[in-house]
Structure formats: C-alpha cells, structure tokens
FITORKE-208014 format. One record per atom (N, C-alpha, C): atom name; residue in three letters; x, y, z. Coordinates in steps of 0.001 Angstrom, whole numbers, always signed. Layout:
BEGIN
<rec site="CA" code="ala" px="X" py="Y" pz="Z"/>
...
This chain:
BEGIN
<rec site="N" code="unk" px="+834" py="-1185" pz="+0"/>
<rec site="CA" code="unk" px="+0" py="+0" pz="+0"/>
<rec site="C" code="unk" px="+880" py="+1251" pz="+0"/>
<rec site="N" code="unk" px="+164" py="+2437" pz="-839"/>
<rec site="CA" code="unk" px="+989" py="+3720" pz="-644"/>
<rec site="C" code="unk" px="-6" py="+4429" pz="+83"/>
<rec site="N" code="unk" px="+629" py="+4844" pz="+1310"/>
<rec site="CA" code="unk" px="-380" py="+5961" pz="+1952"/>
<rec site="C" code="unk" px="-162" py="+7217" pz="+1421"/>
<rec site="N" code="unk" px="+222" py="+7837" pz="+745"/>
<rec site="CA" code="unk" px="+1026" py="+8907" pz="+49"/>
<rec site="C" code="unk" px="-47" py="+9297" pz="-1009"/>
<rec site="N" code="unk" px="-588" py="+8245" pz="-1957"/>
<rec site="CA" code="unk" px="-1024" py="+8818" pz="-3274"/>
<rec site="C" code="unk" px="-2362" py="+8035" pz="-3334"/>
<rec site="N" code="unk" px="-3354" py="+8101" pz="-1985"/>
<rec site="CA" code="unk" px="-4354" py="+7594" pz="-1625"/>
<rec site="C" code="unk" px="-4947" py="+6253" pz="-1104"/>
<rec site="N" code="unk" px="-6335" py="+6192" pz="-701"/>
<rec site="CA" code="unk" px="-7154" py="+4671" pz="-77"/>
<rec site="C" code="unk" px="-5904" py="+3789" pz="-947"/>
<rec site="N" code="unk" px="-5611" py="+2476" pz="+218"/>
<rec site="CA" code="unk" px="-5354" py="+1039" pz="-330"/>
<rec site="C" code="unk" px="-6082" py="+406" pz="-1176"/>
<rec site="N" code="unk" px="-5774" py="-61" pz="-2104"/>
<rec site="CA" code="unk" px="-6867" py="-906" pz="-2807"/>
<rec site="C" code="unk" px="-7223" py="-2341" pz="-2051"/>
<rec site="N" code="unk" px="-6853" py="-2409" pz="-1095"/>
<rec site="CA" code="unk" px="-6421" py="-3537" pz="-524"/>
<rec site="C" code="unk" px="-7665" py="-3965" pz="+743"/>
<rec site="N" code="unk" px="-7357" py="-2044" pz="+1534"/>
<rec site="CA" code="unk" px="-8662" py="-1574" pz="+2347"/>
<rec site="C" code="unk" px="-9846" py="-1386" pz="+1921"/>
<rec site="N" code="unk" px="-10077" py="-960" pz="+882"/>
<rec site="CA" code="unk" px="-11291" py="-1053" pz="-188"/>
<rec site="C" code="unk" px="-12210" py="-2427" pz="-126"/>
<rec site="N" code="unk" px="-10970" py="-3569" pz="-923"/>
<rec site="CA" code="unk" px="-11750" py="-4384" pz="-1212"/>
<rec site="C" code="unk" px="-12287" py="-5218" pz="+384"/>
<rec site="N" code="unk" px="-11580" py="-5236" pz="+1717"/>
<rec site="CA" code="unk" px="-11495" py="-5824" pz="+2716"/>
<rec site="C" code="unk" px="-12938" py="-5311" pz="+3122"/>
<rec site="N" code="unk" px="-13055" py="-3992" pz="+2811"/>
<rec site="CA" code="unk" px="-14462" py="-3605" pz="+3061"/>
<rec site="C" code="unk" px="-15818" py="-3614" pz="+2852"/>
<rec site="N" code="unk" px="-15509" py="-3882" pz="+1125"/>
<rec site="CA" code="unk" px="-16183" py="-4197" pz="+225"/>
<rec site="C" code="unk" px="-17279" py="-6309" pz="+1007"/>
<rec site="N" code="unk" px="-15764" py="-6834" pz="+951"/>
<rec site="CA" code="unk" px="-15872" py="-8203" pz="+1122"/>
<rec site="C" code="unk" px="-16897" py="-7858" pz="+2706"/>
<rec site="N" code="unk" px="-16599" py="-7234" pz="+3754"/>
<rec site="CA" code="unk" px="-17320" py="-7244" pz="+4846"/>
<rec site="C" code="unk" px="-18974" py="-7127" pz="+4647"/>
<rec site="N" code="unk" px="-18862" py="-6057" pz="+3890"/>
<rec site="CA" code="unk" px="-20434" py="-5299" pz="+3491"/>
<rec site="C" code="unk" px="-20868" py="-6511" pz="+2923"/>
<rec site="N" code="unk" px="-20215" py="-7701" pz="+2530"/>
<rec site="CA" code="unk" px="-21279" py="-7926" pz="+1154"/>
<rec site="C" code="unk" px="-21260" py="-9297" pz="+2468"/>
<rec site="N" code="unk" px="-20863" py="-9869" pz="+3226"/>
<rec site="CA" code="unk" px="-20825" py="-10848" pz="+4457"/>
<rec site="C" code="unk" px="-22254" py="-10572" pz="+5250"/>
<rec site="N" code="unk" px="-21660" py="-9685" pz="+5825"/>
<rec site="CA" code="unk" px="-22659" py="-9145" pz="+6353"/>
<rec site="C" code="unk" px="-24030" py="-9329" pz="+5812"/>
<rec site="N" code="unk" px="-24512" py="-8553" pz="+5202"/>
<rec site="CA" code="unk" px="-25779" py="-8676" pz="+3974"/>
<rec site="C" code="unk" px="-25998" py="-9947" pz="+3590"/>
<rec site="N" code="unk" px="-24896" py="-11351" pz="+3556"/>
<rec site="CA" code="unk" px="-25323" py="-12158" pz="+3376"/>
<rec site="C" code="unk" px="-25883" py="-13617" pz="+4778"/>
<rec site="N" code="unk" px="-25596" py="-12668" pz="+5563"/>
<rec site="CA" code="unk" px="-25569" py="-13284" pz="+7257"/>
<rec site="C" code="unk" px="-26930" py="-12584" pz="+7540"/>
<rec site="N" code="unk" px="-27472" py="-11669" pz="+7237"/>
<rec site="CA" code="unk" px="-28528" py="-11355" pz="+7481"/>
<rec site="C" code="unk" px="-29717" py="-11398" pz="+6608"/>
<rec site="N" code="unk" px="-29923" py="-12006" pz="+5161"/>
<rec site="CA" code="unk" px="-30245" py="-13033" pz="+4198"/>
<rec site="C" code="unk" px="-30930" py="-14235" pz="+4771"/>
<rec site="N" code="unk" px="-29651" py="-14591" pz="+5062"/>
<rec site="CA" code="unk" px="-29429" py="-16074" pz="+5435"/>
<rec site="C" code="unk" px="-30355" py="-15965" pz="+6864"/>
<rec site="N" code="unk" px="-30583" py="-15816" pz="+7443"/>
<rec site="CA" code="unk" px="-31101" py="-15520" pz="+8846"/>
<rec site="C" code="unk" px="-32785" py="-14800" pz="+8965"/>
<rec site="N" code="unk" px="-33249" py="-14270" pz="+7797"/>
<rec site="CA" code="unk" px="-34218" py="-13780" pz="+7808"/>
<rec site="C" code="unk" px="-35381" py="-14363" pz="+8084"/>
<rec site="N" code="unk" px="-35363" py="-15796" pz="+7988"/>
<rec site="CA" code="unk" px="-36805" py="-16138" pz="+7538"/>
<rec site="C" code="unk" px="-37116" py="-16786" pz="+9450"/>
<rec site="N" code="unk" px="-36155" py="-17215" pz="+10008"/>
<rec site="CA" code="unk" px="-35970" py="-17027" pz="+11660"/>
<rec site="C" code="unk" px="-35794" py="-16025" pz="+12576"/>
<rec site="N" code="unk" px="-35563" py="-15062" pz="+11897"/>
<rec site="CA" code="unk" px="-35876" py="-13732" pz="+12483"/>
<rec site="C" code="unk" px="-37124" py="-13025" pz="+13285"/>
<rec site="N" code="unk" px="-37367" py="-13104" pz="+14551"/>
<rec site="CA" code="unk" px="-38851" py="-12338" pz="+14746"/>
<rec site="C" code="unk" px="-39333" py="-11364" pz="+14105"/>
<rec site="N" code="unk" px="-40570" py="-11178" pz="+13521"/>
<rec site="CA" code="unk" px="-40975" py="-9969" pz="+12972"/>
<rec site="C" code="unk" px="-41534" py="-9044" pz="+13639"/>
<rec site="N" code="unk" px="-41348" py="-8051" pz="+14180"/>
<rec site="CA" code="unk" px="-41698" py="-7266" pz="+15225"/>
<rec site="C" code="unk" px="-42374" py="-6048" pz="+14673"/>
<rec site="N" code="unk" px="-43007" py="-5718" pz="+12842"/>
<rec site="CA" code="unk" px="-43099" py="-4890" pz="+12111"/>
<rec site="C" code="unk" px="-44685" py="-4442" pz="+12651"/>
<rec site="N" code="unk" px="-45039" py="-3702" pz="+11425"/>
<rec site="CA" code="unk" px="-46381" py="-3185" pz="+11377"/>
<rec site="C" code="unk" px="-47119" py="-4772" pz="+11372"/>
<rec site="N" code="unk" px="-48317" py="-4600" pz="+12452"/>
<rec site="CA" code="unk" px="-49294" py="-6006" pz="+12749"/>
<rec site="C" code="unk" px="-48973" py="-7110" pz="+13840"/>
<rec site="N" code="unk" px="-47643" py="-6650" pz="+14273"/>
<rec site="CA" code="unk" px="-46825" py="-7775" pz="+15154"/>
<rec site="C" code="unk" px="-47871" py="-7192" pz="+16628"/>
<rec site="N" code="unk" px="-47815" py="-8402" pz="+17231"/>
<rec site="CA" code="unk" px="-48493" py="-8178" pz="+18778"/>
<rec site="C" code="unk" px="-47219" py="-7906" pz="+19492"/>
<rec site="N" code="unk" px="-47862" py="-7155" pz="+19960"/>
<rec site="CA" code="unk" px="-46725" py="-6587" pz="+21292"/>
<rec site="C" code="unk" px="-46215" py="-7414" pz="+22041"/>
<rec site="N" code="unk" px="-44853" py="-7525" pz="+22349"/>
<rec site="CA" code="unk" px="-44483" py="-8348" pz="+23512"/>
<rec site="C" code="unk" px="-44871" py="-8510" pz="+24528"/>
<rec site="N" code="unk" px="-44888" py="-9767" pz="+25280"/>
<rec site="CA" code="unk" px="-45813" py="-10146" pz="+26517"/>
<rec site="C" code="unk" px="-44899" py="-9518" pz="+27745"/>
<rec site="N" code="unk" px="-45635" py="-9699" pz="+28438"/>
<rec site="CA" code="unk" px="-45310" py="-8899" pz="+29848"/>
<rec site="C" code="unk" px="-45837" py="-10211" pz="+31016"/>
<rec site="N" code="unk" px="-44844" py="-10785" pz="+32218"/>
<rec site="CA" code="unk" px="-44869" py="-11609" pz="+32855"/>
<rec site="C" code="unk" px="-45650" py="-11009" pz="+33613"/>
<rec site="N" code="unk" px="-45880" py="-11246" pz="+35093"/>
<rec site="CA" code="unk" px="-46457" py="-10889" pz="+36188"/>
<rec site="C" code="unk" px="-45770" py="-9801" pz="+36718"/>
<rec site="N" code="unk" px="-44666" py="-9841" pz="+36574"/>
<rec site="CA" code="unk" px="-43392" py="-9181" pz="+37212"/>
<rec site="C" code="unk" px="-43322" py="-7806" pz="+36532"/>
<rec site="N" code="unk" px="-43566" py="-7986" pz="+34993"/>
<rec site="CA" code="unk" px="-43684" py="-6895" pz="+33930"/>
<rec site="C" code="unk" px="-42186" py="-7146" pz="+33506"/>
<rec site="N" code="unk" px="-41464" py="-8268" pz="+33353"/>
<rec site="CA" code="unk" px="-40599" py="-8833" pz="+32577"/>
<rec site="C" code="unk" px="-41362" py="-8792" pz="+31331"/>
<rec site="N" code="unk" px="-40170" py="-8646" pz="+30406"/>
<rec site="CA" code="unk" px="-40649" py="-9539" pz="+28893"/>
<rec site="C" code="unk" px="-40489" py="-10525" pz="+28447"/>
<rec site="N" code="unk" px="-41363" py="-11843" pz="+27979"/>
<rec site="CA" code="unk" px="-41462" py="-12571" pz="+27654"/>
<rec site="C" code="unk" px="-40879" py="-12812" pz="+26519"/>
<rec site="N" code="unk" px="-39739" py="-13857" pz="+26366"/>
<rec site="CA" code="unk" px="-39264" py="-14233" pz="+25180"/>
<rec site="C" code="unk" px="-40200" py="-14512" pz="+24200"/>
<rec site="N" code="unk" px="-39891" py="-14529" pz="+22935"/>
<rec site="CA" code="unk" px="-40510" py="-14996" pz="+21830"/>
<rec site="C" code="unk" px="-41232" py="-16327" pz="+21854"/>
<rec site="N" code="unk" px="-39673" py="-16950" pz="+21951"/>
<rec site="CA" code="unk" px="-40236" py="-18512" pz="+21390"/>
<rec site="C" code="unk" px="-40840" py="-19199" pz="+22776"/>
<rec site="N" code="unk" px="-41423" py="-18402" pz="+23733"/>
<rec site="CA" code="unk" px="-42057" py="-18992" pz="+25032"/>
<rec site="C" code="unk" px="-42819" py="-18572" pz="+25172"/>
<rec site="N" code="unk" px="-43208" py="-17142" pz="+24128"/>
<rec site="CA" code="unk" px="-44889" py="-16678" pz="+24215"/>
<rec site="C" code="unk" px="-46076" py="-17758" pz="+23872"/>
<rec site="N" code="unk" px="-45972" py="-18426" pz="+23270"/>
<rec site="CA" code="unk" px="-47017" py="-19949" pz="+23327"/>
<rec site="C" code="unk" px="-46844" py="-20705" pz="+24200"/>
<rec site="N" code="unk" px="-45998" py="-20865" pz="+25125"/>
<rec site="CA" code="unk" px="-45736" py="-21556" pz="+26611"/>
<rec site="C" code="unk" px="-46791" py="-20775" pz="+27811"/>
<rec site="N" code="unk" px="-46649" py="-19139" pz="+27510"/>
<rec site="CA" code="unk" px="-47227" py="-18716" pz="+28686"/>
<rec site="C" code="unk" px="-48440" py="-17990" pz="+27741"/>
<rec site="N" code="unk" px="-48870" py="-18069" pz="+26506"/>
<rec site="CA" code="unk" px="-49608" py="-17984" pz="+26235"/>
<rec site="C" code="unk" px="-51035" py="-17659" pz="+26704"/>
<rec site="N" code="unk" px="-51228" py="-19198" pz="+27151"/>
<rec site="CA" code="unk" px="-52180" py="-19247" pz="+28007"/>
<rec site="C" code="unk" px="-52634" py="-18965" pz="+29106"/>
<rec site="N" code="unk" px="-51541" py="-18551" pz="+29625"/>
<rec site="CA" code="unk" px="-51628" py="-18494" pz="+31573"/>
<rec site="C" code="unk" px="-52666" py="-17153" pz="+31690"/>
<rec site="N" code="unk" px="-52873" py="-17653" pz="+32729"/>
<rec site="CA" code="unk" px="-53721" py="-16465" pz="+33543"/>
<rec site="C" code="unk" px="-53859" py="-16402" pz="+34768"/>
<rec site="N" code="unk" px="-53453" py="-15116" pz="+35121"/>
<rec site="CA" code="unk" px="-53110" py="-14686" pz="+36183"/>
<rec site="C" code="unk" px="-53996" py="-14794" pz="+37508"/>
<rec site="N" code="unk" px="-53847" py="-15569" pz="+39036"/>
<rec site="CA" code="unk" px="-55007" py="-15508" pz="+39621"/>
<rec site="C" code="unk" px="-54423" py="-14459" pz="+40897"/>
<rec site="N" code="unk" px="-55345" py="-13305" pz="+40986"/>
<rec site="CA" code="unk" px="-55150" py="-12747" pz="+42289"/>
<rec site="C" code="unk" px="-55597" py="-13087" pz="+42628"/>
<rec site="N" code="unk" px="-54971" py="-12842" pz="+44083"/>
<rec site="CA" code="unk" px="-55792" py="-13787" pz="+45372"/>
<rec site="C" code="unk" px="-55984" py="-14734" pz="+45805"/>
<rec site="N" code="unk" px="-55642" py="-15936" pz="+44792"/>
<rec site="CA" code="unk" px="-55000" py="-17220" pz="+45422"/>
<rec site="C" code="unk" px="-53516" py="-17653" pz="+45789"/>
<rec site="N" code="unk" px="-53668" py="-18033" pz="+47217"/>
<rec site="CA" code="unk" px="-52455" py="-18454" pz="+47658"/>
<rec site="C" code="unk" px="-52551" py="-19817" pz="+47053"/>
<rec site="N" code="unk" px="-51222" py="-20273" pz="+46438"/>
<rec site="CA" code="unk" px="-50791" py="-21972" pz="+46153"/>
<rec site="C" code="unk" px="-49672" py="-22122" pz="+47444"/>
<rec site="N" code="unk" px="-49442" py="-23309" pz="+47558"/>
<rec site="CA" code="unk" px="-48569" py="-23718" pz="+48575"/>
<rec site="C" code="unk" px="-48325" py="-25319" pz="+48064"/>
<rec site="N" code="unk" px="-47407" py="-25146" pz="+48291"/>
<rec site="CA" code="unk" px="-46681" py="-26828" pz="+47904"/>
<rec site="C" code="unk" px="-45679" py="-27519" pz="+49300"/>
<rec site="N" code="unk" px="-45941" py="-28772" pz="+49058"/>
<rec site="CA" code="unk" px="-44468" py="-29132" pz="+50811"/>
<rec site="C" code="unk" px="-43400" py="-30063" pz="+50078"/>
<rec site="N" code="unk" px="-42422" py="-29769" pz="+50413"/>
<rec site="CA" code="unk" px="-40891" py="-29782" pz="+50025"/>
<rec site="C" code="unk" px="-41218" py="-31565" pz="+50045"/>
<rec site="N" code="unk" px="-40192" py="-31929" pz="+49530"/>
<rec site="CA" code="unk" px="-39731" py="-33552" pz="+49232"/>
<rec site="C" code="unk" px="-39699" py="-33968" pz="+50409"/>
<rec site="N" code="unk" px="-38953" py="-33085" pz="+51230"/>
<rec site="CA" code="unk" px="-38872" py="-33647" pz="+52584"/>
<rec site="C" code="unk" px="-39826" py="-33603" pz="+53441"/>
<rec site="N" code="unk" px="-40516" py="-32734" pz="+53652"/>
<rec site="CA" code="unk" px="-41858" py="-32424" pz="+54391"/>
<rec site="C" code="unk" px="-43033" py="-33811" pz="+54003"/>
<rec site="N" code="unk" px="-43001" py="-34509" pz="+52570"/>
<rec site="CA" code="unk" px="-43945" py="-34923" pz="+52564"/>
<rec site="C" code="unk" px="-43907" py="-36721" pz="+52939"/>
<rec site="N" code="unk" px="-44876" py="-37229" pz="+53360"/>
<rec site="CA" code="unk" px="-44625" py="-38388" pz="+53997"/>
<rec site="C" code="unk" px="-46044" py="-39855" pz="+52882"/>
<rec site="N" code="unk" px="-45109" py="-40092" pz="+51912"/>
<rec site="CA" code="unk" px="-45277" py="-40810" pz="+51152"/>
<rec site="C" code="unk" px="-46102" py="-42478" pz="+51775"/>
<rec site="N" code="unk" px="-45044" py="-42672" pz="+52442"/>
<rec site="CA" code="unk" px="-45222" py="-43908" pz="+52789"/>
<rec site="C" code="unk" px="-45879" py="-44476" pz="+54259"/>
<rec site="N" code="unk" px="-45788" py="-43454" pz="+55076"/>
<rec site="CA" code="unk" px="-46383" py="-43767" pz="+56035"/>
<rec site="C" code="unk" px="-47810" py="-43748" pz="+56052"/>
<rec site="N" code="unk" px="-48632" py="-43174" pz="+55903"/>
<rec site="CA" code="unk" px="-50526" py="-43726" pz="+55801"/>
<rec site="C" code="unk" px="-50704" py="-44833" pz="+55639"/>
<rec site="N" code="unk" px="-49642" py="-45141" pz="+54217"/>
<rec site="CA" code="unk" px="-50356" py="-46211" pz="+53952"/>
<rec site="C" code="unk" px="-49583" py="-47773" pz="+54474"/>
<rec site="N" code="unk" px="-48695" py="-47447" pz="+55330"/>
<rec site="CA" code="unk" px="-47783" py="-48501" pz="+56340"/>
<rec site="C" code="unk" px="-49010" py="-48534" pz="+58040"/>
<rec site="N" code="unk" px="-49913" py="-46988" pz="+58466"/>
<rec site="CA" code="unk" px="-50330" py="-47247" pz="+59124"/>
<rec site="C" code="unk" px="-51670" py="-48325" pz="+58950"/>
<rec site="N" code="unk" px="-52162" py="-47996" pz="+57623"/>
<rec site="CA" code="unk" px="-54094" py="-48390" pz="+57294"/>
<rec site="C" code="unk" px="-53289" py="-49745" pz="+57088"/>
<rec site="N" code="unk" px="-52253" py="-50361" pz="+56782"/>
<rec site="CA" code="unk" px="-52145" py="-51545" pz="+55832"/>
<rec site="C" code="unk" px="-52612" py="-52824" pz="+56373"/>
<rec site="N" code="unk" px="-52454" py="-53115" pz="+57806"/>
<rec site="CA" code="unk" px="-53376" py="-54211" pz="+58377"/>
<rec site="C" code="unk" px="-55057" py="-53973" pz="+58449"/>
<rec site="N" code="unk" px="-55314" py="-53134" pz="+58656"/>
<rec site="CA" code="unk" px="-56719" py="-52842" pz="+58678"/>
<rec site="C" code="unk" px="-57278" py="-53274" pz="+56982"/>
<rec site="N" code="unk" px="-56064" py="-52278" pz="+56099"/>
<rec site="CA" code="unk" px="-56663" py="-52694" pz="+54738"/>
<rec site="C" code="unk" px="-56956" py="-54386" pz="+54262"/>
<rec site="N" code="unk" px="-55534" py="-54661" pz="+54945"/>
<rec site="CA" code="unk" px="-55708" py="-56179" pz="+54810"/>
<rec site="C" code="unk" px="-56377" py="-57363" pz="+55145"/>
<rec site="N" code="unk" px="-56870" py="-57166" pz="+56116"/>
<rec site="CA" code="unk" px="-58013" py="-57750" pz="+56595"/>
<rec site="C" code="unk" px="-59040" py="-57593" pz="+56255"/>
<rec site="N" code="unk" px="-59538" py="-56700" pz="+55728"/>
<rec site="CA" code="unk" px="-60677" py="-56643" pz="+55040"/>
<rec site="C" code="unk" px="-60710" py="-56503" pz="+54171"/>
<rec site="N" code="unk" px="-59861" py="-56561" pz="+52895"/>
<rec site="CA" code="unk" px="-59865" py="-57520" pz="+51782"/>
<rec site="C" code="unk" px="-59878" py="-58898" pz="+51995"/>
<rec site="N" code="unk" px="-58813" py="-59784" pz="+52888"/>
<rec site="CA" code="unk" px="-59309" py="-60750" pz="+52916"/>
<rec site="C" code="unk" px="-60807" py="-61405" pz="+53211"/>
<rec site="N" code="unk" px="-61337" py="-60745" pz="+54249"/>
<rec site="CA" code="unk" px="-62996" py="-60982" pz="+54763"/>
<rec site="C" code="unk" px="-63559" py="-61029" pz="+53924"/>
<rec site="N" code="unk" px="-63479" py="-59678" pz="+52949"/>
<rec site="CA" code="unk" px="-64690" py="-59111" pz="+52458"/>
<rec site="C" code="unk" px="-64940" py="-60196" pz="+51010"/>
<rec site="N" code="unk" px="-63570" py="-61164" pz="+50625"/>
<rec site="CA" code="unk" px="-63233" py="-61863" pz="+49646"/>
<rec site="C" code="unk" px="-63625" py="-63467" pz="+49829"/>
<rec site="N" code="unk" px="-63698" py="-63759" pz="+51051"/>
<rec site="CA" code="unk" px="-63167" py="-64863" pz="+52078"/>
<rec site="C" code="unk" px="-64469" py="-65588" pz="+51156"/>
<rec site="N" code="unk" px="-65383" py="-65624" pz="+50558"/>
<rec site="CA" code="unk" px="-66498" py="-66290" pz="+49707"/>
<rec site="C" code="unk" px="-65941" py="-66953" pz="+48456"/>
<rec site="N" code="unk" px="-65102" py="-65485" pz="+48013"/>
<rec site="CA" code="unk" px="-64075" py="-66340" pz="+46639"/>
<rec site="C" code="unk" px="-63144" py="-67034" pz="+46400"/>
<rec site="N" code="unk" px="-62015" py="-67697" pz="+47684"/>
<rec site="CA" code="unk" px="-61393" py="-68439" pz="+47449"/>
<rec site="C" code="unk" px="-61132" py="-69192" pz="+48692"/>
<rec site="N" code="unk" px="-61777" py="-68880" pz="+49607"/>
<rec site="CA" code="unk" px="-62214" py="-70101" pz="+50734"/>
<rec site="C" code="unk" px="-62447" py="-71479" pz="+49943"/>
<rec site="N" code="unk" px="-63785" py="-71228" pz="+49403"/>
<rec site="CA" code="unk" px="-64300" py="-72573" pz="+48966"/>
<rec site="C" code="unk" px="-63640" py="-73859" pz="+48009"/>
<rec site="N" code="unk" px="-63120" py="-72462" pz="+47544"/>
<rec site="CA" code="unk" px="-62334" py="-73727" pz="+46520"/>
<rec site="C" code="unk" px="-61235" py="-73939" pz="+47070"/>
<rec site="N" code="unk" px="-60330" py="-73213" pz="+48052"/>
<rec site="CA" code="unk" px="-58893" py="-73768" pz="+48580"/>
<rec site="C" code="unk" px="-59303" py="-75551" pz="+49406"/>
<rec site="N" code="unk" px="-60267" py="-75261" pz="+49880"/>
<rec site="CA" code="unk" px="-61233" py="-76552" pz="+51061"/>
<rec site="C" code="unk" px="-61327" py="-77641" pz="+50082"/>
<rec site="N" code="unk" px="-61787" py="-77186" pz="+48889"/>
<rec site="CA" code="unk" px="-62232" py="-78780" pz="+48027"/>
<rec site="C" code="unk" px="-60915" py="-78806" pz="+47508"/>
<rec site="N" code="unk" px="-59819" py="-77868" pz="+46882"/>
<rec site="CA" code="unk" px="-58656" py="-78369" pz="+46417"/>
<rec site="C" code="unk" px="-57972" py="-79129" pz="+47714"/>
<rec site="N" code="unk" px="-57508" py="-78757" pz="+48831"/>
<rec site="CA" code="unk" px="-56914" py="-79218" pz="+49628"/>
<rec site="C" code="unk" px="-57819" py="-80691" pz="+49792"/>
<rec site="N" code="unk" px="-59428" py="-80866" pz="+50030"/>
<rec site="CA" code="unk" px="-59909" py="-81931" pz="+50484"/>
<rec site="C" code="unk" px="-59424" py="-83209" pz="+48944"/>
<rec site="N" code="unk" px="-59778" py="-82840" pz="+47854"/>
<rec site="CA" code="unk" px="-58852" py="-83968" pz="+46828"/>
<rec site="C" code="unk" px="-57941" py="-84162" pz="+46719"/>
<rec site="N" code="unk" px="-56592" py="-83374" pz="+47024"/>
<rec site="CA" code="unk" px="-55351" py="-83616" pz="+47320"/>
<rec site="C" code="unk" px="-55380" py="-84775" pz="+48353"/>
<rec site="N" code="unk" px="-55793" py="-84307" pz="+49672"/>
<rec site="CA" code="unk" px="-55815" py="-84930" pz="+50629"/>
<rec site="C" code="unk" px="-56345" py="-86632" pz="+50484"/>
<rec site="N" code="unk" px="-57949" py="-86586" pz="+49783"/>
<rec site="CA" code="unk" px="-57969" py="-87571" pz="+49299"/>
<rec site="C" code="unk" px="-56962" py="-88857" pz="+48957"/>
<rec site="N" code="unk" px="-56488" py="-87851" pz="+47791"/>
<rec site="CA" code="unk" px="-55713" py="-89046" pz="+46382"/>
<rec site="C" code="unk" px="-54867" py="-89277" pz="+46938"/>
<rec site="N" code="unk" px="-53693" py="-88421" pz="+47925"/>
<rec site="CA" code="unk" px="-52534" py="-89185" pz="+48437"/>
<rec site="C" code="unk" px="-53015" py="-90256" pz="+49240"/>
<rec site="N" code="unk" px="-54227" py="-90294" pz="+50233"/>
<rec site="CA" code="unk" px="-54472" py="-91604" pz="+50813"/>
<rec site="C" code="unk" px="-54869" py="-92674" pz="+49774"/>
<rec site="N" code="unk" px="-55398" py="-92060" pz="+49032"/>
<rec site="CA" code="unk" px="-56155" py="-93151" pz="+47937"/>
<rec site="C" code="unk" px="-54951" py="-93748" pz="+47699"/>
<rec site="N" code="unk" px="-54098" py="-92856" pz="+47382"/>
<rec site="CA" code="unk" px="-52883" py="-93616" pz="+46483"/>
<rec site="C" code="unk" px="-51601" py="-94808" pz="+47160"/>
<rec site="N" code="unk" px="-51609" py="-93824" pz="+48460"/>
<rec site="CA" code="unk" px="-50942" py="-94882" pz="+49818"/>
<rec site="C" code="unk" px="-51258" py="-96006" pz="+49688"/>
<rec site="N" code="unk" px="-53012" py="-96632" pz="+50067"/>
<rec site="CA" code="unk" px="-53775" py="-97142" pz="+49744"/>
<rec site="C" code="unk" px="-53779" py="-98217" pz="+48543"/>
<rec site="N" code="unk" px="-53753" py="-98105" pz="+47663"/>
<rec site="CA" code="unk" px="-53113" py="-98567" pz="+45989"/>
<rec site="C" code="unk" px="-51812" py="-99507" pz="+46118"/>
<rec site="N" code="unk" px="-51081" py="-97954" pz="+46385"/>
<rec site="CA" code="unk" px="-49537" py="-98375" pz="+46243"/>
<rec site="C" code="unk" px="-48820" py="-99457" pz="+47727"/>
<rec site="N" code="unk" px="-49856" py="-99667" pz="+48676"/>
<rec site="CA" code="unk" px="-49436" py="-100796" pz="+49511"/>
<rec site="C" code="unk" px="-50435" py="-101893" pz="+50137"/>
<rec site="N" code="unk" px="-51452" py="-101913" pz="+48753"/>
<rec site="CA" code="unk" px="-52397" py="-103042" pz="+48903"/>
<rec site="C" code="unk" px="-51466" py="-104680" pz="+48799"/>
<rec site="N" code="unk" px="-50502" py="-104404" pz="+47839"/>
<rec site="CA" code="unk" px="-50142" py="-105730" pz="+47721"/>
<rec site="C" code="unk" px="-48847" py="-106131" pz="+48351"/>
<rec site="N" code="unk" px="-48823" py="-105750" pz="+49985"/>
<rec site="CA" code="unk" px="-48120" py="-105964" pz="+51049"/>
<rec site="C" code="unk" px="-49326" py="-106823" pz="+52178"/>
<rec site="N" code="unk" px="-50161" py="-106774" pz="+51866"/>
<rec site="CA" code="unk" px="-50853" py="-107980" pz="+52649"/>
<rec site="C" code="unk" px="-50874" py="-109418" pz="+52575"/>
C-alpha cells in the first residue's frame, strides 16, 4: 500500500468483502428472524412486567393470572409418602381378605380336600399288595 497517493486498494476491497458478508448473514437468517413490524403483537409482559421471550410466548400464552390465590406446595422432605399407607395396611388387609373370604375359601377346602384324598387313595393302591 501507498499511503502517500491515496485509499489502499487492498482496504477497499477488505471492506467491500465485509459489506457484502454481512448482507449475506442477514439473508441467510431472515426467515428465523422475529418480525416485530407493522401487525406484530406486542411483547408479553410476565407478572413481574418482565418480557417474555418470543419462542415462550405460546408456553405462557395461556396463563392467567389468579389474584388472590395463595398456592402452597411441601418440600420432598416435608412430605410423607409412605407412612398412611404402612399405618391403614393391616386394617386394609383384613378386610380384603374378609370381604373376599367367599371367593377363594371354597375352593382352597375342596382343592386341599382332593389332594388330601388321592394321596391316601394312592398310599392305599400303592401298599395293597403288602398284605
């Protein structure tokens, strides 16, 4: 380059090449671009009066705001999963069995009473011809 006898041709084109990058990075990018033009809905506003990202305005879309209700939730630890149902569990159990005791009473009695049977029957059989 001569700085003496004017612009680099060198700086020119470096500039040239930027402008035309550029323009093509923002091309390339347009059609994902939010449109925020004439007709666009205004950006959402949280509870807080934050702004709501774009691509999460259909997430909170819907919400609506309740004054005046308190929610309350109890921590992992606070909550006691297993114990109710470790206290009811004999009570529960017993009266499923009772309340059942029609449906498989009867038949455990006649299965056990033919079992019982056939092994004598079979004793019976199998040492008749020891007399």
């Amino acid at each position: 380059c001569r700085p003496l006898r004017g612009p680099c041709p060198l700086f020119q084109l470096h500039a040239t090449f930027e402008a035309m990058l550029r323009q093509t990075a923002s091309l390339a990018f347009r059609a994902s671009r939010p449109s925020l033009g004439a007709g666009a809905p205004p950006p959402m506003q949280s509870a807080k009066g934050n702004q709501i990202k774009i691509h999460m305005s259909k997430w909170w879309g819907s919400y609506k705001a309740m004054d005046g209700v308190v929610t309350q939730h109890l921590s992992p630890y606070e909550q006691q999963a297993i114990m109710p149902w470790v206290r009811t569990w004999p009570q529960r159990l017993v009266k499923k069995f009772t309340s059942t005791a029609g449906d498989w009473v009867p038949p455990f009695v006649f299965m056990f009473g033919i079992v019982w049977w056939s092994e004598k029957k079979h004793a019976e059989i199998a040492h008749s011809h020891r007399d």
